[in-house]
C-alpha positions as CSV (number, residue, x, y, z in Angstrom):
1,X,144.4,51.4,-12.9
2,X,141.3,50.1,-11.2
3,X,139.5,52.9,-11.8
4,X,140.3,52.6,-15.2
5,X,139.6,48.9,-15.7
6,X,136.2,49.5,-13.8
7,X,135.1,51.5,-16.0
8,X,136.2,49.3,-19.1
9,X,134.1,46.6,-17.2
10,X,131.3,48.6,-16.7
11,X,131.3,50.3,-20.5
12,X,131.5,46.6,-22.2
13,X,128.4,45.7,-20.3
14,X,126.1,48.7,-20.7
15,X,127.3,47.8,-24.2
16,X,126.0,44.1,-24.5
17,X,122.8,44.8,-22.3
18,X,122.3,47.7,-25.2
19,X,123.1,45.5,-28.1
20,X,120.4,42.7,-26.5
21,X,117.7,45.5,-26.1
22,X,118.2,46.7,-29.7
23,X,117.9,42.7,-31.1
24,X,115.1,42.6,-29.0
25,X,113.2,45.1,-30.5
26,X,114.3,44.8,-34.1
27,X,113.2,40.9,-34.1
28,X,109.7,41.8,-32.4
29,X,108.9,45.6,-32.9
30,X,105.8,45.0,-34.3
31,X,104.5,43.6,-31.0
32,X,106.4,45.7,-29.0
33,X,105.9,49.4,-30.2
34,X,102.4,49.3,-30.0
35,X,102.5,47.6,-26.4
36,X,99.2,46.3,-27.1
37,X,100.0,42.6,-27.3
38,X,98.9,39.7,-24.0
39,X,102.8,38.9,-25.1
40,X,106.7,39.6,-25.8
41,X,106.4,36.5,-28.4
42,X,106.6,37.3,-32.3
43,X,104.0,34.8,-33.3
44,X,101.7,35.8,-36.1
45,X,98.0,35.8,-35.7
46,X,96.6,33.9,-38.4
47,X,94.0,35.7,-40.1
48,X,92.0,34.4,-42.7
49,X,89.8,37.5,-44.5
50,X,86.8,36.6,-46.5
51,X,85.7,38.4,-49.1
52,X,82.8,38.0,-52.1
53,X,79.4,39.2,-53.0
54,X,79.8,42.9,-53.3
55,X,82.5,45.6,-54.8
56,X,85.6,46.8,-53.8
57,X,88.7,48.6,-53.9
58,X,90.8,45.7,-53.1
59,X,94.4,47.2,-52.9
60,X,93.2,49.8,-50.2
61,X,91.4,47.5,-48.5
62,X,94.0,44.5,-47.9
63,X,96.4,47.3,-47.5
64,X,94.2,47.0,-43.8
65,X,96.2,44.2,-42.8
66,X,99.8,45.1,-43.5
67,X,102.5,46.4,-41.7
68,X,101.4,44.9,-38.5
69,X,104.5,42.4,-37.8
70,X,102.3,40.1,-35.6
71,X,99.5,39.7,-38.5
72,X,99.6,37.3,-40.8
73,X,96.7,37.6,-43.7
74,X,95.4,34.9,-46.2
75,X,92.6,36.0,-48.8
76,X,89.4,33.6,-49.8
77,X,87.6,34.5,-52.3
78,X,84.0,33.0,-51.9
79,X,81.8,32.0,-54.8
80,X,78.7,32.5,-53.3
81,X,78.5,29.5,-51.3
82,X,80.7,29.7,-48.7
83,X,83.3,26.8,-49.9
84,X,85.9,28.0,-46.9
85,X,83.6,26.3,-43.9
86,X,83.2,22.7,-46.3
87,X,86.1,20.8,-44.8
88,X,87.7,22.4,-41.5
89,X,89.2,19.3,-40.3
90,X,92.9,21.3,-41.3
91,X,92.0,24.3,-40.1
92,X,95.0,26.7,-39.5
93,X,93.6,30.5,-38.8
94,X,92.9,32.2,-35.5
95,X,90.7,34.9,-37.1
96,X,88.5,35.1,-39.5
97,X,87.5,38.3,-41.1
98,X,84.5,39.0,-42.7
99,X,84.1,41.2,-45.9
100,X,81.4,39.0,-48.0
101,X,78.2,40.0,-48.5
102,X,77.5,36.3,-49.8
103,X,74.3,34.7,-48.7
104,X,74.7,30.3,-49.8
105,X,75.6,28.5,-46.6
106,X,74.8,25.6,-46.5
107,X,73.4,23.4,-43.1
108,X,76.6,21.5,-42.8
109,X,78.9,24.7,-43.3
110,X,76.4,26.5,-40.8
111,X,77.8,24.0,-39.1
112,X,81.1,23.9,-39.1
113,X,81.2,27.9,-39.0
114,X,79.7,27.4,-35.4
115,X,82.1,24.8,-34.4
116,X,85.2,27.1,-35.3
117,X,83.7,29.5,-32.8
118,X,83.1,27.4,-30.4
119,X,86.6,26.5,-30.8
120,X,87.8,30.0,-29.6
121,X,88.7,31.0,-33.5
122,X,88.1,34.9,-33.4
123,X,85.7,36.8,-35.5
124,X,85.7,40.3,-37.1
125,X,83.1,41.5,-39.7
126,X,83.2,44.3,-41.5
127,X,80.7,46.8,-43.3
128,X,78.4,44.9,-45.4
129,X,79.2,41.7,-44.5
130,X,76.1,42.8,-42.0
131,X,74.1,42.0,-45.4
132,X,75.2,38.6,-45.9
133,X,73.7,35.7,-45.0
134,X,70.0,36.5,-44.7
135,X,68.1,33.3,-44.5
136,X,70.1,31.8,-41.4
137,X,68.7,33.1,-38.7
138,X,71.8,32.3,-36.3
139,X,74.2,34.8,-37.9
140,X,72.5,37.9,-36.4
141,X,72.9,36.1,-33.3
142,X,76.9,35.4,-34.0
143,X,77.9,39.2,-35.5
144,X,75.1,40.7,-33.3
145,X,73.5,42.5,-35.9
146,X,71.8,42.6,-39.5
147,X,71.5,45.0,-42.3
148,X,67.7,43.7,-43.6
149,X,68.0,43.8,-47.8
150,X,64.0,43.9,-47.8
151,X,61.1,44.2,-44.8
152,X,61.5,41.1,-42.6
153,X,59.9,39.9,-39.7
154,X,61.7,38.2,-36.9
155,X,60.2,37.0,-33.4
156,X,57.0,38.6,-35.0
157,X,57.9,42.0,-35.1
158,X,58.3,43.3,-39.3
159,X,61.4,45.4,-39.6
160,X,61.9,47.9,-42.8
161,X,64.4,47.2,-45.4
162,X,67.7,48.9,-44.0
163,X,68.6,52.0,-46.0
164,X,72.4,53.4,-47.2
165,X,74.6,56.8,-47.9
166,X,77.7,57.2,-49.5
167,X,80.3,59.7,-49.0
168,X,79.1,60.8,-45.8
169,X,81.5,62.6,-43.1
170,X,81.0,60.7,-40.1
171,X,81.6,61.8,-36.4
172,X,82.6,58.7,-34.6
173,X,82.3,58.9,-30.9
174,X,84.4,56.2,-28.4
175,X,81.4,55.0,-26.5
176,X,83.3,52.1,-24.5
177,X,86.5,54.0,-23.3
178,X,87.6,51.0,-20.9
179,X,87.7,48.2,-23.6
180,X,90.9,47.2,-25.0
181,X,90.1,47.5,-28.8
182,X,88.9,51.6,-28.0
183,X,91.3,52.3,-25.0
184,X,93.0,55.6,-25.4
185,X,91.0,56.5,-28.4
186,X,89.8,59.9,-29.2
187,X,86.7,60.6,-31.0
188,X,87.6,61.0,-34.6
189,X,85.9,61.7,-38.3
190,X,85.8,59.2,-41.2
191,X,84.3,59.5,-44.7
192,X,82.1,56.3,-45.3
193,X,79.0,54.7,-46.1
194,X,76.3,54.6,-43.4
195,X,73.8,52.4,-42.7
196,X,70.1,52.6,-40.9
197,X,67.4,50.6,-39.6
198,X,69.4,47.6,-39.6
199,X,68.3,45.0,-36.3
200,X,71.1,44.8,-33.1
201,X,70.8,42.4,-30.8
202,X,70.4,43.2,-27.0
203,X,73.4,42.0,-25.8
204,X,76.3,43.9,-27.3
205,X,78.6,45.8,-25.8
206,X,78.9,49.4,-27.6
207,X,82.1,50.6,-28.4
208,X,81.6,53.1,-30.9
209,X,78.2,55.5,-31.6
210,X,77.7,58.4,-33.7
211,X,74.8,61.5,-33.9
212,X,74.6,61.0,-37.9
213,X,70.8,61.4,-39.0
214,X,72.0,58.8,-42.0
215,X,73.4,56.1,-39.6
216,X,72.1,54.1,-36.8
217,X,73.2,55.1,-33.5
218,X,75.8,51.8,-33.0
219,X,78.4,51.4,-35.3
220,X,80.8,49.2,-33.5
221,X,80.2,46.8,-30.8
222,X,81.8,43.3,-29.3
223,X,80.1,40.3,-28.1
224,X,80.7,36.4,-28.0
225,X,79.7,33.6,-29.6
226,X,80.5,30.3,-28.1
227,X,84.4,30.8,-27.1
228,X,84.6,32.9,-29.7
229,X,85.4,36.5,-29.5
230,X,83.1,38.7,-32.1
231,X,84.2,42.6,-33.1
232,X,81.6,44.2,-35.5
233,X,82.6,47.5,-37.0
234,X,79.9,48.8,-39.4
235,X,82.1,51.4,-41.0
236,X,84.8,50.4,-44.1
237,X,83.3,51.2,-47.6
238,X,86.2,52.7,-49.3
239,X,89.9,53.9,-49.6
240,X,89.4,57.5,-47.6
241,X,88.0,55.0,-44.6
242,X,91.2,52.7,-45.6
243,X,93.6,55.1,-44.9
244,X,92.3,56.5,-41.5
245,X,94.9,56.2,-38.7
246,X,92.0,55.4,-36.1
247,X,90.4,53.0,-38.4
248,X,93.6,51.2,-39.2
249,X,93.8,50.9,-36.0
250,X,90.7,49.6,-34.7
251,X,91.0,47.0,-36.6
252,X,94.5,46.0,-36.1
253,X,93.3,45.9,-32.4
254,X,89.6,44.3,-33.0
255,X,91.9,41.3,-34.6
256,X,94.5,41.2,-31.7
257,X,91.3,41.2,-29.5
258,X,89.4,38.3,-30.9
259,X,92.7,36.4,-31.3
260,X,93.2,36.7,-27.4
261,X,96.7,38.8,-28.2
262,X,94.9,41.9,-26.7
263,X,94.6,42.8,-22.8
């Protein structure tokens, strides 16, 4: 009868401790699966992603930022003059995204864009939004590059317009294997839009490269600005890039990362 009632004890708590496990992971599996979060903790990362100034598909491309538990997306919309950095006094995102190819900012929202990084508010831009912006100087210094829409000179030395190709198939090679956005990544190929002679700064850290004679070398790099955490990935023109497992996540990570959610 001991033996028996034992084993009844025993069974009922395997039973509970399974029952716990299985809440556990059903009220948090989107940070927990992945096992790529600083945390156990279901809070959402607040991301807001900007967009305006150039084409899309935009279905595909928000389709970027769900089905990720821990990520919580808001779109904006600019109109050209970059309305979202006019008033950040309520400020309620830990990310912002860049997709605009926009170029209005004005000195007071150059401003404020700079204090939200040196707040510790993450950035991630993406594809052409290395085009935006090309009469403030500081932005090449905050994303850590710039694709040049005409010749430019900067620090006296005259750069060519950057040039463009669609539908290319890209080789993408994991430069920076030790970084936690590329960690465990294999090399992989991506049909996109590449880009060339565009102006890097120094200081980057490379994560991804690629051999294409239509692309510049870098194509994906980190760097800070501030407190801020920066990821630039050049790559992202359409849906066959959308849909890319590696891509989707690169920048599932690159978001975790400059939110601080990523060891």
């Amino acid at each position: 009868m001991r033996r028996i009632s034992t084993l009844v004890i025993r069974t009922l708590v395997f039973a509970a401790f399974l029952s716990f496990v299985l809440l556990s992971l059903s009220s948090c599996k989107g940070l927990l699966k992945p096992k790529e979060c600083a945390t156990k903790k279901c809070d959402k990362i607040k991301v807001v992603v900007v967009v305006g100034g150039h084409d899309y598909e935009e279905k595909p491309f928000f389709s970027l930022f769900e089905g990720c538990d821990d990520i919580e997306y808001t779109k904006f919309q600019l109109k050209d003059d970059s309305e979202l950095f006019e008033d950040i006094s309520n400020w309620d995102y830990d990310v912002i995204v860049l997709f605009n190819m926009t170029q209005k900012i004005t000195p007071k929202r150059q401003e404020n864009f700079i204090k939200l990084l040196n707040q510790g508010v993450g950035l991630v831009t993406l594809h052409h939004a290395i085009g935006s912006f090309q009469e403030w100087p500081q932005y090449k210094k905050i994303i850590g590059a710039r694709y040049y829409l005409k010749e430019t000179t900067e620090a006296g030395v005259t750069h060519p317009a950057a040039t463009y190709k669609h539908d290319v198939e890209l080789k993408v090679n994991i430069a920076d294997t030790k970084h936690p956005i590329t960690r465990g990544l294999s090399d992989f190929t991506v049909h996109d839009e590449t880009y060339k002679n565009c102006g890097f700064e120094k200081d980057n850290r490379v994560l991804l490269t690629t051999d294409e004679a239509s692309s510049d070398k870098t194509i994906g790099w980190t760097r800070t600005y501030g407190r801020a955490k920066v990821c630039t990935i050049q790559l992202g023109h359409g849906p066959q890039g959308y849909a890319d497992p590696t891509y989707r996540r690169l920048i599932a990570r690159a978001i975790r990362w400059s939110a601080g959610k990523l060891k």
